[in-house]
mmCIF file of the N, C-alpha and C atoms, coordinates in Angstrom:
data_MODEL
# 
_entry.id   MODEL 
# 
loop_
_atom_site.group_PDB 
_atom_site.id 
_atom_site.type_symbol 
_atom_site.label_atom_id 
_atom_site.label_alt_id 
_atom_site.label_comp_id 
_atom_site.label_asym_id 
_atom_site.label_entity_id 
_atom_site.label_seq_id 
_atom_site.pdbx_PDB_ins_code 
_atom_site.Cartn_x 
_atom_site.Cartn_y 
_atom_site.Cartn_z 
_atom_site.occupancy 
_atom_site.B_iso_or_equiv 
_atom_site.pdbx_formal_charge 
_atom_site.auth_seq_id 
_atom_site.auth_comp_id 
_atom_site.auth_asym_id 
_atom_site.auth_atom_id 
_atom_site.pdbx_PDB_model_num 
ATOM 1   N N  . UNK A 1 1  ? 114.378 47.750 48.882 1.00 0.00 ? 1  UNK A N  1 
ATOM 2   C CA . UNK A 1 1  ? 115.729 48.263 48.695 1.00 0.00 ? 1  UNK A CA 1 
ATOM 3   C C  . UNK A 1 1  ? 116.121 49.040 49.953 1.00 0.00 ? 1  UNK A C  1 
ATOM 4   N N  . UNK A 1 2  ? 117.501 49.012 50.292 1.00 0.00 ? 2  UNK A N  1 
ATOM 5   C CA . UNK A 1 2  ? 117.933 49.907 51.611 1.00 0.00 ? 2  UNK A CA 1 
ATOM 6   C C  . UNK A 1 2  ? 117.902 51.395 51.219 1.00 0.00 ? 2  UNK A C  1 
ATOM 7   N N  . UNK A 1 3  ? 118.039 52.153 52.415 1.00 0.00 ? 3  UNK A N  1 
ATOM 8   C CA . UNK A 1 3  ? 118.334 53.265 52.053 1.00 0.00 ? 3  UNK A CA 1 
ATOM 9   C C  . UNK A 1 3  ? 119.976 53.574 51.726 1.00 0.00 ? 3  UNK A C  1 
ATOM 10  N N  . UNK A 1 4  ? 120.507 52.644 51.903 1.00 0.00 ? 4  UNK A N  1 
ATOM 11  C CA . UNK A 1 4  ? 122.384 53.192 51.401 1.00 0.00 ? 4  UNK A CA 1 
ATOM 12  C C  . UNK A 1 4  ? 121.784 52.996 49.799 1.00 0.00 ? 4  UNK A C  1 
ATOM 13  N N  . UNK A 1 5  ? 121.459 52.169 49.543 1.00 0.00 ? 5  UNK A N  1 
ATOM 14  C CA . UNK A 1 5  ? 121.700 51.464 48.046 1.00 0.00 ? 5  UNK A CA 1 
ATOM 15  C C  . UNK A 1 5  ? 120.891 52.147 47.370 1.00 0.00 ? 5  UNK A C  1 
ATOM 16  N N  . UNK A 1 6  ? 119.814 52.620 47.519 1.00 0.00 ? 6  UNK A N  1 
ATOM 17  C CA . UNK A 1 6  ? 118.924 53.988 47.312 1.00 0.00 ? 6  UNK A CA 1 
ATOM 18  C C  . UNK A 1 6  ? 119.548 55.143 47.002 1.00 0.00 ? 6  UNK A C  1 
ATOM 19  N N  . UNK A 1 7  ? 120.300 55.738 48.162 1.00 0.00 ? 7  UNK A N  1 
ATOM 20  C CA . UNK A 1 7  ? 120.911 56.568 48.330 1.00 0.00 ? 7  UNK A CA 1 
ATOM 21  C C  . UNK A 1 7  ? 121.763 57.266 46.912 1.00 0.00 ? 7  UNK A C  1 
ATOM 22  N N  . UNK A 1 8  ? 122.934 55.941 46.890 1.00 0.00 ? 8  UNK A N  1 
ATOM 23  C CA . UNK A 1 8  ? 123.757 55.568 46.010 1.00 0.00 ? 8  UNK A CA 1 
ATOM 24  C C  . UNK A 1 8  ? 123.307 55.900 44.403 1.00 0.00 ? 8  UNK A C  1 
ATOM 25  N N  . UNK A 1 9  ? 122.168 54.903 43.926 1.00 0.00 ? 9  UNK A N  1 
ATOM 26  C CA . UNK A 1 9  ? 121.569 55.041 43.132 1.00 0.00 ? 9  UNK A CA 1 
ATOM 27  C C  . UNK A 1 9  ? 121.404 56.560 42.417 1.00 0.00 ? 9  UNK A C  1 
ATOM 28  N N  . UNK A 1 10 ? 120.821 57.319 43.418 1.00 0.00 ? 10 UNK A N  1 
ATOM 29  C CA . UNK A 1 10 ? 120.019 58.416 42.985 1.00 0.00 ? 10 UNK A CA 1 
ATOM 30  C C  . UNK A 1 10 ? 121.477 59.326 43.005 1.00 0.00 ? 10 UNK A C  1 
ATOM 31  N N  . UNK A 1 11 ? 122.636 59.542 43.595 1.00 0.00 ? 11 UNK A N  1 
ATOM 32  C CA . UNK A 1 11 ? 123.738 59.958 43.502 1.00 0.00 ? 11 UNK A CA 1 
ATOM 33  C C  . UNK A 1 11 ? 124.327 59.794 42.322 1.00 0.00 ? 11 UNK A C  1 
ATOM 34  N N  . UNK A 1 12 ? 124.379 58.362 41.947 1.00 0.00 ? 12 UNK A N  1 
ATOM 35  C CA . UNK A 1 12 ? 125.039 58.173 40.956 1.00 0.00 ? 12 UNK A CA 1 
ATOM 36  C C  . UNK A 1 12 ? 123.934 58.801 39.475 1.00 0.00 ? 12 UNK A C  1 
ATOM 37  N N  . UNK A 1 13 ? 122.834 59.083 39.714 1.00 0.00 ? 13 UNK A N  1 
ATOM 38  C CA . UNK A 1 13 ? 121.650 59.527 37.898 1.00 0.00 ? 13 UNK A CA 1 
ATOM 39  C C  . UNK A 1 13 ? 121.962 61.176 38.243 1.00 0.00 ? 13 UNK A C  1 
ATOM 40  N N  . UNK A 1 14 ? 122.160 61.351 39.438 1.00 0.00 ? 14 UNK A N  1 
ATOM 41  C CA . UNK A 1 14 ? 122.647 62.764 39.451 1.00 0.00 ? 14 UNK A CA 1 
ATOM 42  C C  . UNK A 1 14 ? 124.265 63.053 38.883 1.00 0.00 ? 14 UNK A C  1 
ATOM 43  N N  . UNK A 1 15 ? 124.830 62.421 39.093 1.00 0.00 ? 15 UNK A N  1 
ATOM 44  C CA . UNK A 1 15 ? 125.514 62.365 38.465 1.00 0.00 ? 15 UNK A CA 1 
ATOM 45  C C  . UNK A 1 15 ? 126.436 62.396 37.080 1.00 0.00 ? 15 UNK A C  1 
ATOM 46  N N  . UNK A 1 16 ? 125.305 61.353 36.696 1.00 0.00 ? 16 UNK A N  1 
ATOM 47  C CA . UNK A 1 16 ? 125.411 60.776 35.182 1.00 0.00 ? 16 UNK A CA 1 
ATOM 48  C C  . UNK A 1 16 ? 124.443 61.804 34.393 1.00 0.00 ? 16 UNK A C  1 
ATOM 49  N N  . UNK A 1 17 ? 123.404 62.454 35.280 1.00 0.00 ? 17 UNK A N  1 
ATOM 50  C CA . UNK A 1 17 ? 122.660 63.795 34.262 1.00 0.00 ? 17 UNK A CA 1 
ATOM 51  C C  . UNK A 1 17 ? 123.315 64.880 34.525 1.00 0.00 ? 17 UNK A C  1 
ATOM 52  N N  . UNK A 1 18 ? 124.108 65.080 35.167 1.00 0.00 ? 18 UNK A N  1 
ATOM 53  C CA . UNK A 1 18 ? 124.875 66.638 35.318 1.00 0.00 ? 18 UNK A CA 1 
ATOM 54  C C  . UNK A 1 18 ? 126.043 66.199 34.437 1.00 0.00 ? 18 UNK A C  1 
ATOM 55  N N  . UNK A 1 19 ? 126.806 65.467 34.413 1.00 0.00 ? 19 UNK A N  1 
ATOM 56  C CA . UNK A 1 19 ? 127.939 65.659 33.647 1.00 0.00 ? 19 UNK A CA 1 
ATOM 57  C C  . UNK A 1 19 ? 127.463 65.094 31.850 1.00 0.00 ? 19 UNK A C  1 
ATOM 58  N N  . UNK A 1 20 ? 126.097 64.493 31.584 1.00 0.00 ? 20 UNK A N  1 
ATOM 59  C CA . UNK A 1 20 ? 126.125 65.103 30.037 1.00 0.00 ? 20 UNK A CA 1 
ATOM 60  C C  . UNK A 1 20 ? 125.432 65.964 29.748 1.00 0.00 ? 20 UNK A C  1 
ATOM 61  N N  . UNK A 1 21 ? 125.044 66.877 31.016 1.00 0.00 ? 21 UNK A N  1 
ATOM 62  C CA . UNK A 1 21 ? 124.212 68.254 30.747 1.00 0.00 ? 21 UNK A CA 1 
ATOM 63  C C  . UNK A 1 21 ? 125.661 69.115 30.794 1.00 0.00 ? 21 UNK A C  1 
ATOM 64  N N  . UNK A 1 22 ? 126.715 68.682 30.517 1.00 0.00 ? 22 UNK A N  1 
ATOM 65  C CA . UNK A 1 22 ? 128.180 69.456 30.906 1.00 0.00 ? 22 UNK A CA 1 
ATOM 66  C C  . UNK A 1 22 ? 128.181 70.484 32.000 1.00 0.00 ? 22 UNK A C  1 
ATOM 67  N N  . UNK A 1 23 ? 127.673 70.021 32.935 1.00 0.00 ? 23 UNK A N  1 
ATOM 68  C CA . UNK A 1 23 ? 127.576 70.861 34.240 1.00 0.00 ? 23 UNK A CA 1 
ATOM 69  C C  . UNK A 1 23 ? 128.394 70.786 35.174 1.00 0.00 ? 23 UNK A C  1 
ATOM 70  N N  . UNK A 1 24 ? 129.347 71.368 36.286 1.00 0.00 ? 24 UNK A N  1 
ATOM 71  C CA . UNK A 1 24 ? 130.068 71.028 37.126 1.00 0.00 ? 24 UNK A CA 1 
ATOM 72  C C  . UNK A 1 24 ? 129.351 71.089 38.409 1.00 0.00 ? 24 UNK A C  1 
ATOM 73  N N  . UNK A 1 25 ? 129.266 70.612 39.038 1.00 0.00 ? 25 UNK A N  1 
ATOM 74  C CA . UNK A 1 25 ? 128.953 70.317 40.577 1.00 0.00 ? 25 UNK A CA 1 
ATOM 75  C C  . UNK A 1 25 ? 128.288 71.393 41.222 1.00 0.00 ? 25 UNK A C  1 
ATOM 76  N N  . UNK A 1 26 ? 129.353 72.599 41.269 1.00 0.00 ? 26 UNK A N  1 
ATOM 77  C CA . UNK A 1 26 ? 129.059 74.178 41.944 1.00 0.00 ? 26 UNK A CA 1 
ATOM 78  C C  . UNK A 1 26 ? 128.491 74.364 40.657 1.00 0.00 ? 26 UNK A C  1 
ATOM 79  N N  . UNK A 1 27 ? 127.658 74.449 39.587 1.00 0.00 ? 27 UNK A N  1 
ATOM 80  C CA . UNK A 1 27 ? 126.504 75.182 38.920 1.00 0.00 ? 27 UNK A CA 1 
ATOM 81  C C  . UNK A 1 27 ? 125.438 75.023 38.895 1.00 0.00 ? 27 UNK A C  1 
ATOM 82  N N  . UNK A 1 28 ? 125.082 73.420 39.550 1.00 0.00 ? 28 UNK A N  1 
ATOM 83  C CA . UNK A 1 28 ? 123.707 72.404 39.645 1.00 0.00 ? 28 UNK A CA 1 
ATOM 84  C C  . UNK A 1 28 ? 123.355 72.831 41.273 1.00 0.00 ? 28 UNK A C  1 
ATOM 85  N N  . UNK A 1 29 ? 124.435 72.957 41.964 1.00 0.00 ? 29 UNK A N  1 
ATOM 86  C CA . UNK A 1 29 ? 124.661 73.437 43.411 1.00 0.00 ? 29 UNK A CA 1 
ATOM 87  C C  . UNK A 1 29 ? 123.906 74.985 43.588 1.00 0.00 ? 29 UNK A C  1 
ATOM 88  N N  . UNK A 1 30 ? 124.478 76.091 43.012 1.00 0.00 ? 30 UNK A N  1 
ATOM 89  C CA . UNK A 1 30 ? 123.761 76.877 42.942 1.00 0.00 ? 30 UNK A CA 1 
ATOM 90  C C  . UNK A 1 30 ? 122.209 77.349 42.126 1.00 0.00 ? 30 UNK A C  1 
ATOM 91  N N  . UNK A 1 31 ? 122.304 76.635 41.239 1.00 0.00 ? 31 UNK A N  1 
ATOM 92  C CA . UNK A 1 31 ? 120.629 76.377 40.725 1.00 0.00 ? 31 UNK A CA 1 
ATOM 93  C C  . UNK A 1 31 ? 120.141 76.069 41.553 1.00 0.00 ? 31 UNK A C  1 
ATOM 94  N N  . UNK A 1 32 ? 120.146 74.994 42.361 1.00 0.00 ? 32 UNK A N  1 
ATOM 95  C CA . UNK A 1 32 ? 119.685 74.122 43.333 1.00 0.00 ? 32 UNK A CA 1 
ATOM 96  C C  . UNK A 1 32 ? 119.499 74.841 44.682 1.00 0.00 ? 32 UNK A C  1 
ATOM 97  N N  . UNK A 1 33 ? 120.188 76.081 45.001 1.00 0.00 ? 33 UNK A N  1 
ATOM 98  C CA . UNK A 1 33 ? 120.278 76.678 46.237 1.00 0.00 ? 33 UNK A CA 1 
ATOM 99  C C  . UNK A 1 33 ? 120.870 75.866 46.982 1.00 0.00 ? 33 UNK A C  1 
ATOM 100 N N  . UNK A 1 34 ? 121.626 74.796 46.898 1.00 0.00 ? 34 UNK A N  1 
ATOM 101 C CA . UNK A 1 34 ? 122.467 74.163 47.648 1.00 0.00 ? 34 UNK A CA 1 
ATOM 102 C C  . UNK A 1 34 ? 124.066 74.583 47.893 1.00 0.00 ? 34 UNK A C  1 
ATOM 103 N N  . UNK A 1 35 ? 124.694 74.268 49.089 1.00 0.00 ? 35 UNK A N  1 
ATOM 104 C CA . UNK A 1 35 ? 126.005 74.304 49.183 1.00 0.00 ? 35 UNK A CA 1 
ATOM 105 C C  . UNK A 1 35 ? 126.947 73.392 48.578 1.00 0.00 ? 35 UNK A C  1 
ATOM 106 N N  . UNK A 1 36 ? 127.380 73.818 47.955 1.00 0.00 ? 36 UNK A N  1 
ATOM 107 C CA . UNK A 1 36 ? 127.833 72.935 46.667 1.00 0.00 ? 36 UNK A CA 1 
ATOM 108 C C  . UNK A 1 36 ? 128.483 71.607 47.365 1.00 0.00 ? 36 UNK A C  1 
ATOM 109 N N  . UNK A 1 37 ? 129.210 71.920 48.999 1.00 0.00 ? 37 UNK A N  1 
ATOM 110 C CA . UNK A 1 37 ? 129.651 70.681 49.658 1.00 0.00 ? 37 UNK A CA 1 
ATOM 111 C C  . UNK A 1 37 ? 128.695 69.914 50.045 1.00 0.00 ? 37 UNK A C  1 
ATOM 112 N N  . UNK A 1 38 ? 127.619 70.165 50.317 1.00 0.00 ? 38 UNK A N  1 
ATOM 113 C CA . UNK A 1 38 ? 126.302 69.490 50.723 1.00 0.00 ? 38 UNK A CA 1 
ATOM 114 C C  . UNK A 1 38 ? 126.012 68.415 49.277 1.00 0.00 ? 38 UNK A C  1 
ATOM 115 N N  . UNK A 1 39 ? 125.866 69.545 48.033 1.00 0.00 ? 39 UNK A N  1 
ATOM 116 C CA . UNK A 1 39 ? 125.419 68.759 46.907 1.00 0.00 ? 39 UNK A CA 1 
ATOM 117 C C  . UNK A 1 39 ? 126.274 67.344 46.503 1.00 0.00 ? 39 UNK A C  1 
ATOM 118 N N  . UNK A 1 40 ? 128.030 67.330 46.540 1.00 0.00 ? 40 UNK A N  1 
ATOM 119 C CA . UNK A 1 40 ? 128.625 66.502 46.603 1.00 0.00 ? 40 UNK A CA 1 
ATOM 120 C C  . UNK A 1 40 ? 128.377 65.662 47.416 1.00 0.00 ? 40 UNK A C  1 
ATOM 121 N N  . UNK A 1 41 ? 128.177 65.586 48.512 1.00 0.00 ? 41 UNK A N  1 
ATOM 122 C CA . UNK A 1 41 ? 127.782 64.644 49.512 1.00 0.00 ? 41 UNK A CA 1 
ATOM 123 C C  . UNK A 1 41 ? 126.183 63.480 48.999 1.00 0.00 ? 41 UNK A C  1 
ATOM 124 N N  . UNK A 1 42 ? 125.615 64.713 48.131 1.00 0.00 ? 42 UNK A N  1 
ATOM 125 C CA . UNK A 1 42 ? 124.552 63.942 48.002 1.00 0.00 ? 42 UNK A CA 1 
ATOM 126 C C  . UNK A 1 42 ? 124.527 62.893 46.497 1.00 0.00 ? 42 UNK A C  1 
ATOM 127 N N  . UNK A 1 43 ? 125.724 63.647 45.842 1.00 0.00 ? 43 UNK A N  1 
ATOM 128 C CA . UNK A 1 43 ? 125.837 62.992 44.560 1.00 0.00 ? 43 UNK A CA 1 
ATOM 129 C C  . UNK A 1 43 ? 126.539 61.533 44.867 1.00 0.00 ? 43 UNK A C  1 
ATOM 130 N N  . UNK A 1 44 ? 127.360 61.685 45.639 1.00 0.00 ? 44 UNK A N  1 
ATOM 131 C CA . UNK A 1 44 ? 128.220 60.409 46.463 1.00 0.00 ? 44 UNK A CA 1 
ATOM 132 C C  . UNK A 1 44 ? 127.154 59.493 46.758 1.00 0.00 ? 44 UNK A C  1 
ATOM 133 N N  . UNK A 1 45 ? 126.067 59.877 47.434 1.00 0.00 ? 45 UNK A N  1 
ATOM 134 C CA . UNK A 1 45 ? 125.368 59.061 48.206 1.00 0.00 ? 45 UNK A CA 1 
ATOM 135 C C  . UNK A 1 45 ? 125.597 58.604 49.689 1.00 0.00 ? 45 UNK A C  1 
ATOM 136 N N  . UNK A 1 46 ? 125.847 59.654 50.048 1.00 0.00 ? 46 UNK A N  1 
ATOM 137 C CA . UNK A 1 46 ? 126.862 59.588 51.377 1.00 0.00 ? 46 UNK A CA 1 
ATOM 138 C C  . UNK A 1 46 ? 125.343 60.385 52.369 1.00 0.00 ? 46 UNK A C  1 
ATOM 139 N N  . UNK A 1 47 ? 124.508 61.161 51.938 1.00 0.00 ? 47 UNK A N  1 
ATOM 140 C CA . UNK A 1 47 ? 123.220 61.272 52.902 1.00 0.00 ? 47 UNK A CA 1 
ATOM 141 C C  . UNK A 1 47 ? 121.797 60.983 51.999 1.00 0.00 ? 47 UNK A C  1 
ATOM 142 N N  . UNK A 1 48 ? 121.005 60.878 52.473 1.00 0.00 ? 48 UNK A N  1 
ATOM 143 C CA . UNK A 1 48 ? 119.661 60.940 52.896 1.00 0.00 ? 48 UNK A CA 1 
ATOM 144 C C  . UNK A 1 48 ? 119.131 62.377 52.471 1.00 0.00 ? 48 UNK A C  1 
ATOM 145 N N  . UNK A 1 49 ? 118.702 62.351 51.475 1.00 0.00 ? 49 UNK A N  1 
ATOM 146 C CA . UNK A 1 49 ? 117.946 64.541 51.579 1.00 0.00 ? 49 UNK A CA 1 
ATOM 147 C C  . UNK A 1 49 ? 116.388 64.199 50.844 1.00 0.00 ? 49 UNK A C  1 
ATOM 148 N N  . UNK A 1 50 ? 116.071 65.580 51.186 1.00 0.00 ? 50 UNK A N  1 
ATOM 149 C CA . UNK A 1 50 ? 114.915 65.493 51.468 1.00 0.00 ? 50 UNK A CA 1 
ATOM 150 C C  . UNK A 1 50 ? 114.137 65.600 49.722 1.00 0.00 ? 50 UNK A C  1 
ATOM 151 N N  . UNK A 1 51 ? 112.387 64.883 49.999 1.00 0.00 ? 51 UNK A N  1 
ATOM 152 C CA . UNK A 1 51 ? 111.934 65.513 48.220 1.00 0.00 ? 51 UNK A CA 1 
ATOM 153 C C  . UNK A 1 51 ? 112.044 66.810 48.165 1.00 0.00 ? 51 UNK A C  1 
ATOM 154 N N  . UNK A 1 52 ? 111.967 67.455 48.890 1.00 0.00 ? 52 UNK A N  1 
ATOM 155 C CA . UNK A 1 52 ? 112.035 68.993 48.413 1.00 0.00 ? 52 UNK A CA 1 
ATOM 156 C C  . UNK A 1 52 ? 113.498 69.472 47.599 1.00 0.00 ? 52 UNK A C  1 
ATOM 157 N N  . UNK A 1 53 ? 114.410 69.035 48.332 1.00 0.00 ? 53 UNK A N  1 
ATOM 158 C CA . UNK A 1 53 ? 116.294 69.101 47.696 1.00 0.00 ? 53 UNK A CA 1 
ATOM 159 C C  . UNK A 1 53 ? 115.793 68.302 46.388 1.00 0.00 ? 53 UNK A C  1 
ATOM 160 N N  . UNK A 1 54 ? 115.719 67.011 46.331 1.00 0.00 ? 54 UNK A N  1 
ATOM 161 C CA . UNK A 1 54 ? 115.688 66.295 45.082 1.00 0.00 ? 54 UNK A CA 1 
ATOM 162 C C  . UNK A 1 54 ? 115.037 67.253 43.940 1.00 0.00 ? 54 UNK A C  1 
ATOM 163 N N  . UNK A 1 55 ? 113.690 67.761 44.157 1.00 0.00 ? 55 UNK A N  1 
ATOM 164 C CA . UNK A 1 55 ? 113.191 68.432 43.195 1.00 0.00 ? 55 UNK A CA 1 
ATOM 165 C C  . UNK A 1 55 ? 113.429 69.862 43.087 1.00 0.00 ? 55 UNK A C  1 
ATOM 166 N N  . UNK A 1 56 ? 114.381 70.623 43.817 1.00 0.00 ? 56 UNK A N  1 
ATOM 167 C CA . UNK A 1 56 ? 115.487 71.769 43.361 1.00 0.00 ? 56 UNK A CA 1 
ATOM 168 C C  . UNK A 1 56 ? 116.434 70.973 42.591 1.00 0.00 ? 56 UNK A C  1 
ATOM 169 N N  . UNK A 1 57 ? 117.120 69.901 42.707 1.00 0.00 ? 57 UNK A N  1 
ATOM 170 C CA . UNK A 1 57 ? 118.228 69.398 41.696 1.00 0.00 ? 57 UNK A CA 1 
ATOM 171 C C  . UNK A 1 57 ? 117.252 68.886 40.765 1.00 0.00 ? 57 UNK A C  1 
ATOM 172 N N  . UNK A 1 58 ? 116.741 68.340 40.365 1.00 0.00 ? 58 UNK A N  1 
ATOM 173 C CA . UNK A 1 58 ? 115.767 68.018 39.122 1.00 0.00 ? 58 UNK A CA 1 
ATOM 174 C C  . UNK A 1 58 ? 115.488 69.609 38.549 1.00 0.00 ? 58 UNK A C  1 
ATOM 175 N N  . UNK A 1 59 ? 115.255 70.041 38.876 1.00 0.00 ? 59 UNK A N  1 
ATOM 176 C CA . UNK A 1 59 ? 114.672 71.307 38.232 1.00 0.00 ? 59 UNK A CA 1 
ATOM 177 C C  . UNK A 1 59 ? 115.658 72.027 38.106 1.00 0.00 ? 59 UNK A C  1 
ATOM 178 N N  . UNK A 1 60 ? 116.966 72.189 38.831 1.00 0.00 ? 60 UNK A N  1 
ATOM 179 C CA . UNK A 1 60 ? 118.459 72.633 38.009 1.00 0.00 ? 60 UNK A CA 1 
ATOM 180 C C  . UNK A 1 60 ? 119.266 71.968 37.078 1.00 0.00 ? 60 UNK A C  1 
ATOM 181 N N  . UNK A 1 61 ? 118.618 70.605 36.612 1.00 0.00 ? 61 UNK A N  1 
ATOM 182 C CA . UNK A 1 61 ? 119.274 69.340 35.795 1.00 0.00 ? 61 UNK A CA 1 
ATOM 183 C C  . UNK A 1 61 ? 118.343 69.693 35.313 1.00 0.00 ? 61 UNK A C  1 
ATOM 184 N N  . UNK A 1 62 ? 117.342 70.288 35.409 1.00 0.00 ? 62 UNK A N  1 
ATOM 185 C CA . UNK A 1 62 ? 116.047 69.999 33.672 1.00 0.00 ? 62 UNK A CA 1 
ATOM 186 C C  . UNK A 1 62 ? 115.784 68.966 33.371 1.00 0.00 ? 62 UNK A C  1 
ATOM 187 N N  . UNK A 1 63 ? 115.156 68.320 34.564 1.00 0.00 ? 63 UNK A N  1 
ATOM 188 C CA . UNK A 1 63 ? 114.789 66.666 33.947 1.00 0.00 ? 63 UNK A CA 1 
ATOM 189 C C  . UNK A 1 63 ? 113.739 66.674 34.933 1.00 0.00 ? 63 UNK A C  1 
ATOM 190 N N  . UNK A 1 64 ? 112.749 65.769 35.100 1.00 0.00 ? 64 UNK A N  1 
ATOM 191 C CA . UNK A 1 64 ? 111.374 65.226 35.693 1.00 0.00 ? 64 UNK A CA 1 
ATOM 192 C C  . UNK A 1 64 ? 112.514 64.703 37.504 1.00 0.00 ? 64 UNK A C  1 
ATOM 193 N N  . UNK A 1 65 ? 111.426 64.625 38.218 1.00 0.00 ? 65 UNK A N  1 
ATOM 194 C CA . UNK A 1 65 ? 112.617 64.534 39.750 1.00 0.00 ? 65 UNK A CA 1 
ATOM 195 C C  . UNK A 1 65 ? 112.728 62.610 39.733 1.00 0.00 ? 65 UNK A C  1 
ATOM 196 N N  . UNK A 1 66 ? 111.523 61.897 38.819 1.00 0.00 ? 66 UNK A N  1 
ATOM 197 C CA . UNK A 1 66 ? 111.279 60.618 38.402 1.00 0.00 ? 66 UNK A CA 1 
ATOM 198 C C  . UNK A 1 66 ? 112.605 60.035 37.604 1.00 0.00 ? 66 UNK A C  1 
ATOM 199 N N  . UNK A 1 67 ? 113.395 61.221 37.382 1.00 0.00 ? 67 UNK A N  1 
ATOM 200 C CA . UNK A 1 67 ? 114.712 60.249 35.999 1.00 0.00 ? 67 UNK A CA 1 
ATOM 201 C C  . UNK A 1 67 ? 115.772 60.655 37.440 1.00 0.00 ? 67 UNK A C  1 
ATOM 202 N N  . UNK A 1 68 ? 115.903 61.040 38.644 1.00 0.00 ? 68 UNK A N  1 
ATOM 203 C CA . UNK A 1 68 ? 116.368 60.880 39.647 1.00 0.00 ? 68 UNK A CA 1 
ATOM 204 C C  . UNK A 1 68 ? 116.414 59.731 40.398 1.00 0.00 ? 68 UNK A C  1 
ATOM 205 N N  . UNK A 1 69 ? 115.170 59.702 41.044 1.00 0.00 ? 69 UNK A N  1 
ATOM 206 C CA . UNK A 1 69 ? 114.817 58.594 42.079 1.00 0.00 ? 69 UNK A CA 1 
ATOM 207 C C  . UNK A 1 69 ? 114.293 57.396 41.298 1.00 0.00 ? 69 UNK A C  1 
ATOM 208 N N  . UNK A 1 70 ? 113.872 57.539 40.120 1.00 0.00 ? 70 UNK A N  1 
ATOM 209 C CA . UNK A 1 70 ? 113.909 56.062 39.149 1.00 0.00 ? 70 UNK A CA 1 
ATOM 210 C C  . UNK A 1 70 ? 112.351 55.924 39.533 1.00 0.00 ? 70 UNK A C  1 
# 
């Protein structure tokens, strides 16, 4: 698999687990210690971040970092 389509992927389960954890963007963002514009970028699938980011957003979504990256 590429890394866009990768990318994408894991943007879009972030996605789809923050909004039926009824979470908005800037609350998963700050759990996460992320800049909430950074975090959008990553929910898009628009960069590349690192396992360490992935498993701050897994662990501010309350889910395994595996129901992320699949």
């Amino acid at each position: 698999m590429d890394s866009s389509k990768f990318r994408e992927q894991v943007g879009k389960r972030i996605k789809t687990i923050r909004e039926d954890s009824n979470l908005t963007q800037a609350e998963v963002a700050k759990k996460a210690k992320l800049n909430v514009n950074y975090f959008a970028v990553i929910e898009r699938g628009e960069v590349t971040t690192s396992s360490e980011k992935l498993k701050r957003i897994s662990d501010a979504l309350e889910v395994d970092v595996s129901k992320i990256t699949g």
